[in-house]
Structures are given as C-alpha cells and as structure tokens.
C-alpha positions, 0 to 999 in steps of 0.5 A, spaced: 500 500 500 505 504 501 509 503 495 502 504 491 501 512 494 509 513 492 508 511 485 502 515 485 505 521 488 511 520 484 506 521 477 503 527 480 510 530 481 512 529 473 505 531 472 507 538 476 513 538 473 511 538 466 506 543 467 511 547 470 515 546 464 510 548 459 509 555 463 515 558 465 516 562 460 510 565 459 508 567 466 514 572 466 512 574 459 512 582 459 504 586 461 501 587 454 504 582 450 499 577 448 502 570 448 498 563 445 495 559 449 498 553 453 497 546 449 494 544 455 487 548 453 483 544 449 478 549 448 479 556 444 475 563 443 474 565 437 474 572 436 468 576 433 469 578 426 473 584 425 476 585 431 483 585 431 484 587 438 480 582 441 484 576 436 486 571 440 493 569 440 495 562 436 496 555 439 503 553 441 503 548 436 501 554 429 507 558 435 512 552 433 510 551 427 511 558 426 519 559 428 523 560 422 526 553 420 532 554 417 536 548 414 543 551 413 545 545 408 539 546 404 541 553 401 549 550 400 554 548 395 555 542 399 548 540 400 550 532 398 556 532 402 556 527 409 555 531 415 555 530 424 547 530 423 542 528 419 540 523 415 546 518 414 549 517 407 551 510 405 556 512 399 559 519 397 564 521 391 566 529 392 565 534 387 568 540 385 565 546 388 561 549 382 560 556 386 562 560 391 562 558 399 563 563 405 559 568 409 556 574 405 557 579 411 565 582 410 568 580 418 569 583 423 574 584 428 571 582 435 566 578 432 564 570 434 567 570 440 563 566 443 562 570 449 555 572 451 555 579 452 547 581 453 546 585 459 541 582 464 535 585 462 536 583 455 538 576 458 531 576 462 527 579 456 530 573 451 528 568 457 521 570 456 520 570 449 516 564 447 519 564 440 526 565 442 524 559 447 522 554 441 529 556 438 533 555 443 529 547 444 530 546 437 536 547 437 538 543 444 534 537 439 538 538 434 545 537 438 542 531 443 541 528 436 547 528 433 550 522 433 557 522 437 562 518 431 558 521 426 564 524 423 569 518 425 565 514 420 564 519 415 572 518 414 571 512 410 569 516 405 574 518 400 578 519 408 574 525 409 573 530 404 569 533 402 570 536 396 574 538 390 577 544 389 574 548 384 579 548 377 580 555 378 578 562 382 571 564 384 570 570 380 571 577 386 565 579 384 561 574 387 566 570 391 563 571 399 567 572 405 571 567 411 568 569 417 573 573 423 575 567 427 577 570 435 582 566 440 590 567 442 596 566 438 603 563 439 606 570 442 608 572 449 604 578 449 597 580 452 594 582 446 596 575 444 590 572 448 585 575 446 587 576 437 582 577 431 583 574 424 580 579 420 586 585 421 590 580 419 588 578 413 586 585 410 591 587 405 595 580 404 593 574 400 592 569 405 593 560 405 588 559 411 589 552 414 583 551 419 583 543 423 581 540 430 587 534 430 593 532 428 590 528 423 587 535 419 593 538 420 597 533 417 591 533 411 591 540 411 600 541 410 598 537 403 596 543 401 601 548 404 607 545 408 614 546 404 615 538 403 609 538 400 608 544 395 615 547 396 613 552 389 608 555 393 613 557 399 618 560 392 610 564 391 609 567 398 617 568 398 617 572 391 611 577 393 615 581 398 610 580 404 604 581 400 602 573 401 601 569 407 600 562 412 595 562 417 593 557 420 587 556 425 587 551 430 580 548 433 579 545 439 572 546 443 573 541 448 574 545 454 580 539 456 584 538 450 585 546 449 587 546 456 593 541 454 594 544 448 596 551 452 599 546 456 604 545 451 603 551 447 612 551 448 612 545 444 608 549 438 613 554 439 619 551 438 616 547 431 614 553 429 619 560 425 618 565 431 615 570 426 609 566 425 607 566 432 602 571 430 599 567 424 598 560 429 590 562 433 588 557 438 581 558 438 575 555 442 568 558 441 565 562 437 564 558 430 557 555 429 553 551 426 551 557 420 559 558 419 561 551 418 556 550 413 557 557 409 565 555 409 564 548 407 567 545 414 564 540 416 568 535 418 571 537 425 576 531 424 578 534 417 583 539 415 581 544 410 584 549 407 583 556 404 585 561 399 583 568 402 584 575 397 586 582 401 578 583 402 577 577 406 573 573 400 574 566 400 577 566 392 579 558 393 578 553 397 580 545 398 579 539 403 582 533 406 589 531 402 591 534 396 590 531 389 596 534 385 592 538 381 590 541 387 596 543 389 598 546 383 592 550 382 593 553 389 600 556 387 596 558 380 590 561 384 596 565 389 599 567 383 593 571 380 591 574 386 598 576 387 597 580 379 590 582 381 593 586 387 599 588 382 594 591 378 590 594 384 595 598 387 595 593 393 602 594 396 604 597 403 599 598 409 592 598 408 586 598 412 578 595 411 573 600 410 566 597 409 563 599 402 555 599 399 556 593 398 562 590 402 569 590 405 573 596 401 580 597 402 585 604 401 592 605 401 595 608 406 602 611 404 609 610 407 608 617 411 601 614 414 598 619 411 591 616 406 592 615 399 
C-alpha cells in the first residue's frame, strides 16, 4: 500500500513538473504582450469578426510551427556532402565546388567570440520570449541528436573530404567572405590572448589552414607545408610580404585546449618565431551557420583556404591534396598576387566597409591616406 501512494505521488510530481515546464516562460512574459495559449487548453475563443484587438493569440503548436526553420545545408554548395547530423549517407564521391562558399557579411574584428555579452535585462527579456524559447529547444534537439562518431565514420569516405577544389578562382565579384575567427596566438604578449583574424588578413593574400587534430593538420600541410608544395613557399617568398600562412587551430573541448596551452612551448619551438602571430588557438565562437557557409564540416578534417586582401574566400580545398590541387593553389596565389599588382595593393592598408562590402585604401609610407 505504501509503495502504491509513492508511485502515485511520484506521477503527480512529473505531472507538476511538466506543467511547470510548459509555463515558465510565459508567466514572466512582459504586461501587454499577448502570448498563445498553453497546449494544455483544449478549448479556444474565437474572436468576433473584425476585431483585431480582441484576436486571440495562436496555439503553441501554429507558435512552433511558426519559428523560422532554417536548414543551413539546404541553401549550400555542399548540400550532398556527409555531415555530424542528419540523415546518414551510405556512399559519397566529392565534387568540385561549382560556386562560391563563405559568409556574405565582410568580418569583423571582435566578432564570434563566443562570449555572451547581453546585459541582464536583455538576458531576462530573451528568457521570456516564447519564440526565442522554441529556438533555443530546437536547437538543444538538434545537438542531443547528433550522433557522437558521426564524423569518425564519415572518414571512410574518400578519408574525409569533402570536396574538390574548384579548377580555378571564384570570380571577386561574387566570391563571399571567411568569417573573423577570435582566440590567442603563439606570442608572449597580452594582446596575444585575446587576437582577431580579420586585421590580419586585410591587405595580404592569405593560405588559411583551419583543423581540430593532428590528423587535419597533417591533411591540411598537403596543401601548404614546404615538403609538400615547396613552389608555393618560392610564391609567398617572391611577393615581398604581400602573401601569407595562417593557420587556425580548433579545439572546443574545454580539456584538450587546456593541454594544448599546456604545451603551447612545444608549438613554439616547431614553429619560425615570426609566425607566432599567424598560429590562433581558438575555442568558441564558430557555429553551426559558419561551418556550413565555409564548407567545414568535418571537425576531424583539415581544410584549407585561399583568402584575397578583402577577406573573400577566392579558393578553397579539403582533406589531402590531389596534385592538381596543389598546383592550382600556387596558380590561384599567383593571380591574386597580379590582381593586387594591378590594384595598387602594396604597403599598409586598412578595411573600410563599402555599399556593398569590405573596401580597402592605401595608406602611404608617411601614414598619411592615399
């Protein structure tokens, strides 16, 4: 009997429990602002006809359906290449990027930081935005589902990569742009901990390798490393500083970016002292939206990018390098290389945002602008 009254009062409590869960976010809901109905109510009050004031808020469920959902990999080139969620592909043979890949915002400094900065009454305001609400659960939904060794099984095709590298460079007109990527880099200095891409890619021709272990970076020094491609280490040496390596190491686990900081004098002593500030340690910040626009899809991959002076992605590449891939890497810097020739890209310049993107002007050798 006793044990018959425990589970009955255990049930009631779920029962509570869930209740409390399904009004919580509406009960803090700022005065005057009408918000649908709980889905426990079964009956509803059909407004009189005309009468938009008195027009009832719609049910939770037309509430949810109403949340914009957005699939990331419906709109990109890369909608049939492998990922860590969703339907799993049985067979895949990777194709070359047929248009453009990145974001269609220019980067800025200080963006994707990972860092929440909204201030208590904008934080209280968004816990009780019913929308919002359905977001973020979608959005819980969709990480719990994600399989755990979806992208270690995906390495079985074709080891990782998810695609070709186009014959040839992206128009600039209609090429998009890397994202600003935020984190530390190798150097001994306080602004070493808190460091942005974007202002130093502005103005240079950049080979950006991105990867999250050993094996992509392995993959990622097919493309760029001086055993494997010594022609593009003569490229970069013959531009006089106008071209450049970065290379962006992810790694969002809270524990192995501790131990990677905890050897970071291991780095250091691989690494020529003057690219210590093009190495960036980076934890937070890249999102789901980021990793579709610029084709990362695979944490366990390494992926390479061929960026121009106005941070548009102009070239980009996955995996190892085919020998094609290589040899279109050293065209495609050697044409930036001309473009900026032909521009007048030289000495010190600074981004300034346009009608339609990132511009950029020349400042001359007294600091003065051109």
């Amino acid at each position: 009997m006793f044990a018959t009254r425990t589970r009955i009062k255990a049930a009631t409590c779920l029962f509570c429990q869930w209740r409390k869960f399904s009004v919580s976010a509406r009960q803090f809901a700022t005065p005057g602002k009408q918000l649908p109905p709980s889905t426990s109510q079964t009956t509803t009050t059909k407004p009189p006809a005309g009468d938009a004031k008195g027009a009832a808020a719609p049910a939770a469920g037309d509430a949810a359906a109403q949340v914009k959902k957005v699939d990331p990999a419906a709109a990109s080139p890369l909608a049939h290449a492998p990922r860590a969620y969703g339907k799993k592909v049985e067979s895949f043979t990777p194709t070359p990027l047929g248009r453009p890949i990145g974001m269609r915002t220019p980067p800025r400094a200080g963006e994707n930081t990972g860092v929440d900065t909204r201030t208590l009454q904008q934080r209280r305001d968004d816990f009780v935005n019913w929308e919002k609400h359905l977001e973020r659960r979608e959005y819980l939904k969709s990480q719990m589902s994600r399989p755990y060794f979806r992208d270690w099984s995906n390495m079985q095709f074709h080891k990782g990569k998810t695609f070709l590298a186009p014959p040839r460079l992206f128009k600039a007109d209609l090429s998009l742009y890397i994202p600003n990527f935020h984190g530390r880099t190798l150097e001994k200095t306080p602004e070493a901990k808190k460091a942005d891409t974007t202002p130093l890619l502005e103005g240079r021709a950049t080979i950006i390798s991105i990867f999250s272990s050993l094996w992509a970076e392995n993959q990622a020094k097919t493309f760029m490393s001086p055993q494997a491609n010594p022609a593009l280490h003569e490229a970069i040496k013959a531009s006089g500083g106008k071209a450049q390596i970065v290379q962006v190491n992810v790694e969002e686990d809270a524990l192995k970016a501790w131990l990677i900081r905890l050897f970071m004098g291991s780095l250091r002593a691989r690494i020529r002292k003057e690219d210590w500030g093009k190495y960036f340690l980076v934890r937070k910040g890249i999102t789901t939206d980021i990793r579709e626009s610029i084709g990362l899809l695979n944490s366990k991959v390494g992926y390479t990018y061929l960026v121009d002076h106005q941070c548009r992605i102009r070239w980009a590449g996955s995996g190892d390098a085919d020998p094609e891939e290589k040899e279109g890497l050293v065209k495609g810097l050697n044409r930036l290389l001309d473009e900026m020739n032909k521009e007048g890209v030289s000495g010190k310049y600074v981004a300034r945002p346009t009608g339609e993107g990132v511009g950029v002007k020349k400042v001359a050798s007294s600091g003065t602008v051109a």
